[in-house]
C-alpha positions as a Markdown table, in Angstrom:
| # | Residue | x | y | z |
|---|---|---|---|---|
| 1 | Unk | 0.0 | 0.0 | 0.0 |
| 2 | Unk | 1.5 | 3.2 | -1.1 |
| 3 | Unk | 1.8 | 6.4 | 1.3 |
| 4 | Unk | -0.8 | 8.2 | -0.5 |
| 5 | Unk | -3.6 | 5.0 | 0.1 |
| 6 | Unk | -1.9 | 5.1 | 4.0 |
| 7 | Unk | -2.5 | 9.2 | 4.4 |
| 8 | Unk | -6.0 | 8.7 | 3.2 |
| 9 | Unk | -7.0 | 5.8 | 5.3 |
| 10 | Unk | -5.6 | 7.2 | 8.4 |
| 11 | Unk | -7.5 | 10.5 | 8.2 |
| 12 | Unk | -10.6 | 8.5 | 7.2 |
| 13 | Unk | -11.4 | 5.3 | 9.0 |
| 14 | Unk | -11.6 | 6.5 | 12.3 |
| 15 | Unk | -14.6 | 8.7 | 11.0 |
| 16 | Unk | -16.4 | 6.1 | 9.4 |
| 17 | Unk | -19.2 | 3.3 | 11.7 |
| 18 | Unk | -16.5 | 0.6 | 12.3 |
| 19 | Unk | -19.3 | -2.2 | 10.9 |
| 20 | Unk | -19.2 | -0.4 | 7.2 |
| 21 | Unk | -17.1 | -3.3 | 5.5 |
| 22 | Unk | -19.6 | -5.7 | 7.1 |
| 23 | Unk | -22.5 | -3.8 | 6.1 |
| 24 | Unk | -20.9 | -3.4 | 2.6 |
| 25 | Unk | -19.5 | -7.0 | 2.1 |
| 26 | Unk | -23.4 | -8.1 | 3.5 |
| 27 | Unk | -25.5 | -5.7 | 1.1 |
| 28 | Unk | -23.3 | -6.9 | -1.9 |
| 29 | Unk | -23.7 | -10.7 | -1.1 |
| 30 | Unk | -27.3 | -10.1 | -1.0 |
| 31 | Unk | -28.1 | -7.9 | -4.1 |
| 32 | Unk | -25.3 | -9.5 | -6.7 |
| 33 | Unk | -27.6 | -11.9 | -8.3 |
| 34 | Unk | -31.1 | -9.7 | -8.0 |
| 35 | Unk | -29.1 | -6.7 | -9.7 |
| 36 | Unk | -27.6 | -8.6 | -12.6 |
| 37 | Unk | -31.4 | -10.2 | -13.1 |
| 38 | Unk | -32.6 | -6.6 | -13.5 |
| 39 | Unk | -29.6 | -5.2 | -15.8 |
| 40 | Unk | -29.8 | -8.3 | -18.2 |
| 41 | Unk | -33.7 | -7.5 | -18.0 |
| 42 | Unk | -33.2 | -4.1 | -19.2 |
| 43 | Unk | -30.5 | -4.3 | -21.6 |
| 44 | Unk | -31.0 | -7.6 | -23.2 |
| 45 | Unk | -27.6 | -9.2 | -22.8 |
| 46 | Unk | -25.9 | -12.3 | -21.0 |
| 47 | Unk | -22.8 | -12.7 | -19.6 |
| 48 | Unk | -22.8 | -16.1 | -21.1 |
| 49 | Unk | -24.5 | -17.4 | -24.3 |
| 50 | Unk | -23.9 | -21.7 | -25.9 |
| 51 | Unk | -20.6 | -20.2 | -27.1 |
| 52 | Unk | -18.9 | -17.6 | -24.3 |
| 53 | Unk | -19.2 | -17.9 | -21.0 |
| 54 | Unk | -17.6 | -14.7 | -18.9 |
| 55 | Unk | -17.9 | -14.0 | -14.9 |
| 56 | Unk | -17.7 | -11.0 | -13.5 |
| 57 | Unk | -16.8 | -11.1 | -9.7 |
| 58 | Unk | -17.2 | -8.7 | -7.0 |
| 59 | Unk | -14.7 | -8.0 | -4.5 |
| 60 | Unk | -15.0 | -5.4 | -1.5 |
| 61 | Unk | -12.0 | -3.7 | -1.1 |
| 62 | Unk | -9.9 | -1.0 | 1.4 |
| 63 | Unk | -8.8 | 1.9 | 0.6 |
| 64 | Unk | -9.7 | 5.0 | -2.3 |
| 65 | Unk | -8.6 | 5.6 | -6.0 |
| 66 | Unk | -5.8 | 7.2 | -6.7 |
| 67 | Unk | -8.0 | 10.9 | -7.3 |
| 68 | Unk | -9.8 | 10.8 | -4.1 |
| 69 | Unk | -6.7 | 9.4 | -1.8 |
| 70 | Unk | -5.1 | 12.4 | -3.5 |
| 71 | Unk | -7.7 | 15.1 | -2.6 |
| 72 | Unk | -8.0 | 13.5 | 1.1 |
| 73 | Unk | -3.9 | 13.9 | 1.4 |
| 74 | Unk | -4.3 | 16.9 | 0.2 |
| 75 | Unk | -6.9 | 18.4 | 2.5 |
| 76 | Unk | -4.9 | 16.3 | 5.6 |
| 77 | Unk | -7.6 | 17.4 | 8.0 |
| 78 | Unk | -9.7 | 15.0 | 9.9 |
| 79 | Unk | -11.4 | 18.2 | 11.6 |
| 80 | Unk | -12.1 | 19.0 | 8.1 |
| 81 | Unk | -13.4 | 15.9 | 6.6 |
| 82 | Unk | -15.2 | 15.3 | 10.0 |
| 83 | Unk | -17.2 | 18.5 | 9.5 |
| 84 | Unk | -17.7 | 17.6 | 5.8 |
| 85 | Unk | -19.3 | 14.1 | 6.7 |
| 86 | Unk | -21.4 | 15.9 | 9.2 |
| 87 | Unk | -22.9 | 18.0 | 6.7 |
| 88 | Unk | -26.5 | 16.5 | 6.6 |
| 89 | Unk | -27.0 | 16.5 | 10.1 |
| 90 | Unk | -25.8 | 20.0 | 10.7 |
| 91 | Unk | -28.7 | 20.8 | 8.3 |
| 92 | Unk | -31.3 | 18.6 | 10.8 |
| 93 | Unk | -30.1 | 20.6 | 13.7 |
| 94 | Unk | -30.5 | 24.3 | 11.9 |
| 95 | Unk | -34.0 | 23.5 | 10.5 |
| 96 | Unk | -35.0 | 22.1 | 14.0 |
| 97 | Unk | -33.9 | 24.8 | 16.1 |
| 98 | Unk | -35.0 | 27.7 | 13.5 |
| 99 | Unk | -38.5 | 25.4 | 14.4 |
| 100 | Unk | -38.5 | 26.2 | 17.9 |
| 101 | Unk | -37.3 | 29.8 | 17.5 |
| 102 | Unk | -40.1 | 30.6 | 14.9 |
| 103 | Unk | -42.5 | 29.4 | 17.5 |
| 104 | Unk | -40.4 | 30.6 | 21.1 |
| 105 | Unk | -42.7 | 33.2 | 22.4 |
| 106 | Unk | -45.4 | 30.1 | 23.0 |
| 107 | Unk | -42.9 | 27.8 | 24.2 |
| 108 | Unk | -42.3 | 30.2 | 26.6 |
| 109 | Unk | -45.3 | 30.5 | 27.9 |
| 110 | Unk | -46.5 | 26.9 | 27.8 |
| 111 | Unk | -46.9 | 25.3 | 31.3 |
| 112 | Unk | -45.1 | 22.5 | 30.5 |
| 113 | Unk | -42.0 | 23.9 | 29.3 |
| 114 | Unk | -39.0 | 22.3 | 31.4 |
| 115 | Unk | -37.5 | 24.8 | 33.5 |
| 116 | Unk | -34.1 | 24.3 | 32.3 |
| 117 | Unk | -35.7 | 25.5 | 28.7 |
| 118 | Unk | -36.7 | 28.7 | 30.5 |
| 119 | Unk | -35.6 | 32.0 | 29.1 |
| 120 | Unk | -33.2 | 29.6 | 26.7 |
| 121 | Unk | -33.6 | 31.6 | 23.4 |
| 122 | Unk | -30.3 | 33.9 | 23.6 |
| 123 | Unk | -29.0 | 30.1 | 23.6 |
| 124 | Unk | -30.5 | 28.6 | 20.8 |
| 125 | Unk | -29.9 | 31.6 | 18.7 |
| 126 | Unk | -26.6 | 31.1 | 19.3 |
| 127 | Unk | -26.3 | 27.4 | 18.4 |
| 128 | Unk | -28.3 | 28.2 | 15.6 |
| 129 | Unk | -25.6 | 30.3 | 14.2 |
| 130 | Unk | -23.0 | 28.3 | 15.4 |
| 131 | Unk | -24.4 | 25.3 | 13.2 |
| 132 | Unk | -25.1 | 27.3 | 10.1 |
| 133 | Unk | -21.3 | 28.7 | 10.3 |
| 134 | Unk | -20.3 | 25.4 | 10.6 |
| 135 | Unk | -22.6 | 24.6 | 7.5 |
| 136 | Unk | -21.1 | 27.4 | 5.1 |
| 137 | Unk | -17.4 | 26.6 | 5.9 |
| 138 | Unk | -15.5 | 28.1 | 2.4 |
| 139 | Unk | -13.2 | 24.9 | 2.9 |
| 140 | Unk | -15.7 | 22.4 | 2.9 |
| 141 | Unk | -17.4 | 23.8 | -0.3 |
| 142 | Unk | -14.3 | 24.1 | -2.2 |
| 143 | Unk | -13.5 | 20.0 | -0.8 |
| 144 | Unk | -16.8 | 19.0 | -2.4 |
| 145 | Unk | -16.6 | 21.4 | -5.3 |
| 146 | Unk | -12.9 | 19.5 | -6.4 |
| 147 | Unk | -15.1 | 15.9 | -5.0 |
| 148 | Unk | -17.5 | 16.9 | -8.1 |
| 149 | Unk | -14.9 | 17.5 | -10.8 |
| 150 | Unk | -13.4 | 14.5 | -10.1 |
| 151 | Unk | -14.4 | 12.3 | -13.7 |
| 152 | Unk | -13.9 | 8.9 | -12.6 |
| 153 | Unk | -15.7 | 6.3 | -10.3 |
| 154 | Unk | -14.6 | 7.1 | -6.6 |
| 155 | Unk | -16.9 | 4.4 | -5.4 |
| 156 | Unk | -15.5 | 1.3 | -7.1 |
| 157 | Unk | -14.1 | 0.6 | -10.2 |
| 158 | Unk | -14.7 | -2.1 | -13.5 |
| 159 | Unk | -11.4 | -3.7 | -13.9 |
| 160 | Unk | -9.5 | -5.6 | -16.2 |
| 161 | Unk | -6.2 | -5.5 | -14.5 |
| 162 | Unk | -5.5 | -3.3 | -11.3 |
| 163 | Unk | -5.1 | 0.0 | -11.8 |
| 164 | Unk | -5.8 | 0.3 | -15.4 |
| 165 | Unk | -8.1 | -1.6 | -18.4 |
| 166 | Unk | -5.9 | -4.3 | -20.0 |
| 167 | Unk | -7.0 | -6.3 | -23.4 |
| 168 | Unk | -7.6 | -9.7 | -23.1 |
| 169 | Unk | -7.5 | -10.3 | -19.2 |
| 170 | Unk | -10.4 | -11.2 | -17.0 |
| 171 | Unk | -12.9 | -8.6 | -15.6 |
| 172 | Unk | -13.9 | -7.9 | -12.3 |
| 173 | Unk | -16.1 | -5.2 | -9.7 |
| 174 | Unk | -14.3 | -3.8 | -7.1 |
| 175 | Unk | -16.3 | -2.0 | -4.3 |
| 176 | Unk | -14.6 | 0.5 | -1.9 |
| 177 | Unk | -16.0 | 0.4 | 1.2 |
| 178 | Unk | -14.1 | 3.2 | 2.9 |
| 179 | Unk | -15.2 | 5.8 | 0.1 |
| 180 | Unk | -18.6 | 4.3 | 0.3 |
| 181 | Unk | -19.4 | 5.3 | 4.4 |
| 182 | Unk | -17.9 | 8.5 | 3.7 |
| 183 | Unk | -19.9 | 9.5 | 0.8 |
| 184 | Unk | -22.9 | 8.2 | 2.6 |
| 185 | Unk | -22.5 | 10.2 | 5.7 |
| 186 | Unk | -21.8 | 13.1 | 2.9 |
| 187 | Unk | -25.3 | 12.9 | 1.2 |
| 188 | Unk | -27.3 | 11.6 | 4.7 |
| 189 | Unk | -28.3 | 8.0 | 3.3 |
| 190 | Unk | -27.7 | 4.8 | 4.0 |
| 191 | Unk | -24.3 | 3.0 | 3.4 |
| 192 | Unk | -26.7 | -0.1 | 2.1 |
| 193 | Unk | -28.2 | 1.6 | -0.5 |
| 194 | Unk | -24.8 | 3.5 | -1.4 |
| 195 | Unk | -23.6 | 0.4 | -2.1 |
| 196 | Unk | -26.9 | -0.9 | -4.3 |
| 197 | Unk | -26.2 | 2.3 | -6.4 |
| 198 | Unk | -22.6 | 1.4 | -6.7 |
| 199 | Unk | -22.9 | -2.2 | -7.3 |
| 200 | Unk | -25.6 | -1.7 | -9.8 |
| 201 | Unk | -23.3 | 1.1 | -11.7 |
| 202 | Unk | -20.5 | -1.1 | -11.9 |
| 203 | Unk | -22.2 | -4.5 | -13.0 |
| 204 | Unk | -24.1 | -2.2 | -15.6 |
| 205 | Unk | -20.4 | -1.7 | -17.0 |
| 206 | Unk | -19.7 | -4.9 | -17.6 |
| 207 | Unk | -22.8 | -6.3 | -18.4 |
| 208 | Unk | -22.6 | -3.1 | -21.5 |
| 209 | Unk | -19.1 | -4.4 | -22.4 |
| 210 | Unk | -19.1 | -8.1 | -22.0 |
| 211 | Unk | -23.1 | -8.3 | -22.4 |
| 212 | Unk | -23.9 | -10.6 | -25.2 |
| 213 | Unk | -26.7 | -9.8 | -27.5 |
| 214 | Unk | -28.9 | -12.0 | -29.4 |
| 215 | Unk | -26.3 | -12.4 | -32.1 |
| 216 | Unk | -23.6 | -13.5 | -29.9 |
| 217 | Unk | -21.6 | -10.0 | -30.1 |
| 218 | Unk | -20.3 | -8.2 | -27.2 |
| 219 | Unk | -18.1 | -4.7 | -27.4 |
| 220 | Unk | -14.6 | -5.4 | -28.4 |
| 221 | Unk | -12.3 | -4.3 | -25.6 |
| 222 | Unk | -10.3 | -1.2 | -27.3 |
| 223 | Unk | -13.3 | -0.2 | -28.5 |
| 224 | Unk | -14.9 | -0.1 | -25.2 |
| 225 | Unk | -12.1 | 1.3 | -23.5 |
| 226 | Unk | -11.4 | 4.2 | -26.4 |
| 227 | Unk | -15.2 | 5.3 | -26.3 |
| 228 | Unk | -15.3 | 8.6 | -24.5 |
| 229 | Unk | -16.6 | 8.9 | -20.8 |
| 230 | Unk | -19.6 | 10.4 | -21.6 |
| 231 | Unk | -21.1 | 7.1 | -23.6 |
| 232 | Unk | -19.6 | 4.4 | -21.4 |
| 233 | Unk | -20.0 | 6.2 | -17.9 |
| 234 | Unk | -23.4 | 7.6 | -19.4 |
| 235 | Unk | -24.6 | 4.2 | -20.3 |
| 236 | Unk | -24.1 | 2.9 | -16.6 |
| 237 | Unk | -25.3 | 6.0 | -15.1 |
| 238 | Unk | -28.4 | 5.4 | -17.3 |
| 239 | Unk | -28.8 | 1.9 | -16.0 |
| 240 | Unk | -28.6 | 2.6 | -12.5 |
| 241 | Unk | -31.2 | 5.3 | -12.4 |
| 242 | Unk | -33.7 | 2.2 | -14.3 |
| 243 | Unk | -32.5 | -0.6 | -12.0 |
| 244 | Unk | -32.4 | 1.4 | -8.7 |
| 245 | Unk | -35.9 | 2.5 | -9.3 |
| 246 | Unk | -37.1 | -1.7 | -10.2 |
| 247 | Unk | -35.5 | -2.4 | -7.3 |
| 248 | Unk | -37.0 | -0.2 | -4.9 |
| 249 | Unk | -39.7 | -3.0 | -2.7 |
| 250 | Unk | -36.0 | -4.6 | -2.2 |
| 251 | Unk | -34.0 | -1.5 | -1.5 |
| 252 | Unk | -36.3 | 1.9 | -0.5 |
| 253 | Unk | -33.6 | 4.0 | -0.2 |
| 254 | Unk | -31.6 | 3.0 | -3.7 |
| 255 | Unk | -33.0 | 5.2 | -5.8 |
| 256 | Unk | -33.2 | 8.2 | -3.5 |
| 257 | Unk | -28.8 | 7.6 | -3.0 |
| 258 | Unk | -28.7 | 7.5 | -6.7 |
| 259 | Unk | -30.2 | 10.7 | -6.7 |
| 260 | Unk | -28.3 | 12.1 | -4.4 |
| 261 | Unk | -24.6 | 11.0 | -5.5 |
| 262 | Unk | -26.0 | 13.2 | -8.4 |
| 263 | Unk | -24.9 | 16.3 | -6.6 |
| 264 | Unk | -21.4 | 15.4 | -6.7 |
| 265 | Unk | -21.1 | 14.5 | -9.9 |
| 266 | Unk | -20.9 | 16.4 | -13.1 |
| 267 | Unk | -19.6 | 16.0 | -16.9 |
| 268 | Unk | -19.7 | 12.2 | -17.8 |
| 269 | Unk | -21.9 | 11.0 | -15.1 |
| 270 | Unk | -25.1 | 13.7 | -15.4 |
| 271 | Unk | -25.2 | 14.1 | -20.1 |
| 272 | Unk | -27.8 | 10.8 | -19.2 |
| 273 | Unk | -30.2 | 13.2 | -18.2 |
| 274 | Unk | -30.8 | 14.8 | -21.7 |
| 275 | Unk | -30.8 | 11.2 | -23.5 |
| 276 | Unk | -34.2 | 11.9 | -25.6 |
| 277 | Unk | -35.5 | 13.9 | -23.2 |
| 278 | Unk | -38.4 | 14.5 | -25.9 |
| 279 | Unk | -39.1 | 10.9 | -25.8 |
| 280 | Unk | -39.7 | 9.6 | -22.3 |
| 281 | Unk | -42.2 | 6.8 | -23.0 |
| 282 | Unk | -39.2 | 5.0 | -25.4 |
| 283 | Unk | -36.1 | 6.0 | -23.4 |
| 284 | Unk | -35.2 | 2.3 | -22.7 |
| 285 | Unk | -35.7 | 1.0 | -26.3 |
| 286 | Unk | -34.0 | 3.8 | -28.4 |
| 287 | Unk | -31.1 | 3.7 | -25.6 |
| 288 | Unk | -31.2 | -0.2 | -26.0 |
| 289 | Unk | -31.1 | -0.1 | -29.2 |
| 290 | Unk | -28.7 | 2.6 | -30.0 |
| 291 | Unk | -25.8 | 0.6 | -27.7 |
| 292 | Unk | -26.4 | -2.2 | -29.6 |
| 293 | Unk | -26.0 | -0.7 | -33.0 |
| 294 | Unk | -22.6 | 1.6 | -31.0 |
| 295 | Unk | -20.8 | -1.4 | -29.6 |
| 296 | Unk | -20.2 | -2.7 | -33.2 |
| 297 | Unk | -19.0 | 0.7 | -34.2 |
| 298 | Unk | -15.6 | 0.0 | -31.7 |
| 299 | Unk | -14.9 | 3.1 | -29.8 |
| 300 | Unk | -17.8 | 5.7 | -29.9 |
| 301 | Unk | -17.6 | 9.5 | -29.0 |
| 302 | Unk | -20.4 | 10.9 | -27.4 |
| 303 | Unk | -21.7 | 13.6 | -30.3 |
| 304 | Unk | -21.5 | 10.4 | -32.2 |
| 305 | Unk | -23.5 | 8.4 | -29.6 |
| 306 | Unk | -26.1 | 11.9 | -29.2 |
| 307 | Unk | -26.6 | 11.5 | -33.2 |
| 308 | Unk | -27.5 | 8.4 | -33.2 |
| 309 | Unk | -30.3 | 9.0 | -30.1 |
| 310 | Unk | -31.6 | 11.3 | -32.1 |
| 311 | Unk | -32.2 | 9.5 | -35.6 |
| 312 | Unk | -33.2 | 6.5 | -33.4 |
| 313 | Unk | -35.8 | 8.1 | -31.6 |
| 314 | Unk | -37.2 | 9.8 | -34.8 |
| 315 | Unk | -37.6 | 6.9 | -36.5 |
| 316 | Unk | -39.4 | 4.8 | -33.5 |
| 317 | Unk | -41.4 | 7.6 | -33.6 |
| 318 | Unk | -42.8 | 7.3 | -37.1 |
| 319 | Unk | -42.9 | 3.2 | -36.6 |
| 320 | Unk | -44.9 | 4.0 | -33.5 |
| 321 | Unk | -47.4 | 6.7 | -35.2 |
| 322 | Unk | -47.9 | 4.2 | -38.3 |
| 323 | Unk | -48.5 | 0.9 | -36.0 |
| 324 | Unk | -52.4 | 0.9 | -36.2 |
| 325 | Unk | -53.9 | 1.2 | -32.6 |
């Protein structure tokens, strides 16, 4: 373990629950095989077909990528990073105390007011304030402002070798719990469905590269790995929001941490959100349908991929106005 992964871990871990790798490593184990049912249900491909047959394993693993062990070193502050993973609940305790002051004058007078609450308003003024300073910290929105622009997944990674994509060698999902509890306390959900969103995004990766589709084909590795971020982070992204939402008698709170990581994230992970935005009753098929046609194509840039949406959608359009009702 290099000194950067050390740095990072030490200012972390002792802010973290200390049962997150078992609450990580447990949610995985339970959701693998439910998650890849749903993905292969929405995108049409297998893993393994009379010919192929691929795995994809799922490992839980310590430590940060190399962006976000650098921005942790970086900002060596556990005070810091403390106050940043506090975030949510600083925001509980300013909206219930603003409650009580809105309403003081009656508490005040209310016969059943405690004594020791008696004549308490100078005091929760004051811890009022003292929470929203806390809150609007410059440091702490500059932390999450660099968190946002960081373009790659900080909350585990689709690998062909470690470190980097390799031709030819054997895939697998790596999960981060460390990352994963932090970013959870960071957004106020759970670390459970932090992980669904996670484990989803990254199966949804290899499922859109290795995938095979009723011909057999799958996306050829340098084509996969040249396509631009915006089509193959996109493409998961897009998944998750679908599979997160199937899966939500399973997993309440998936969908709701999907749409919260959103808010530190930008670039790659969010142009999903404008795929045929004109066409939301047929966003699955053209999107289907356009990755299939893509993946032949080798490596795809995203005003490429965008083109394609749109001629796709136009002509399921006219197929769908001329079908007969």
């Amino acid at each position: 373990m290099d000194a950067l992964q050390e740095k990072a871990i030490k200012v972390i871990k002792p802010l973290i629950p200390p049962d997150a790798e078992d609450r990580v490593a447990r949610t995985v184990k339970q959701l693998n095989a439910t998650v890849r049912d749903h993905i292969r249900a929405e995108t049409g491909l297998r893993l393994s077909d009379n010919q192929t047959r691929s795995a994809i394993p799922v490992k839980v693993t310590e430590g940060f990528p190399a962006k976000l062990a650098g921005l942790i070193g970086h900002y060596d502050d556990p005070v810091l990073w403390r106050l940043i993973a506090a975030q949510p609940r600083l925001g509980g305790i300013v909206e219930g105390l603003q409650f009580l002051l809105e309403g003081w004058p009656a508490f005040e007078k209310w016969p059943a007011l405690p004594p020791v609450a008696q004549g308490s308003q100078p005091a929760l003024e004051r811890a009022r304030d003292v929470a929203l300073a806390l809150q609007q910290v410059a440091v702490s929105k500059q932390v999450k402002d660099e968190l946002t622009a960081i373009h790659e997944d900080i909350l585990g990674a689709y690998r062909f070798s470690t470190g980097s994509f390799s031709p030819g060698s054997s895939p697998w999902v790596e999960i981060y719990w460390m990352p994963l509890a932090l970013i959870a306390a960071m957004l106020g959900v759970r670390v459970e469905d932090l992980t669904a969103v996670t484990l989803v995004h990254e199966l949804a990766h290899g499922y859109t590269h290795l995938g095979r589709d009723i011909d057999g084909l799958c996306w050829e590795d340098n084509g996969f790995v040249q396509s631009e971020l915006g089509v193959v982070e996109g493409l998961a992204q897009f998944y998750t929001d679908i599979v997160t939402g199937r899966m939500t008698a399973r997993m309440p709170g998936a969908h709701d941490a999907y749409s919260k990581l959103l808010e530190l994230q930008s670039g790659p992970y969010r142009v999903h959100e404008k795929w045929v935005e004109d066409a939301a009753g047929q966003r699955g098929e053209t999107v289907r349908f356009v990755m299939l046609a893509a993946r032949n194509r080798g490596a795809v840039k995203h005003a490429e991929w965008e083109g394609m949406l749109s001629e796709t959608s136009t002509k399921l359009k006219r197929k769908g106005a001329a079908t007969p009702k």
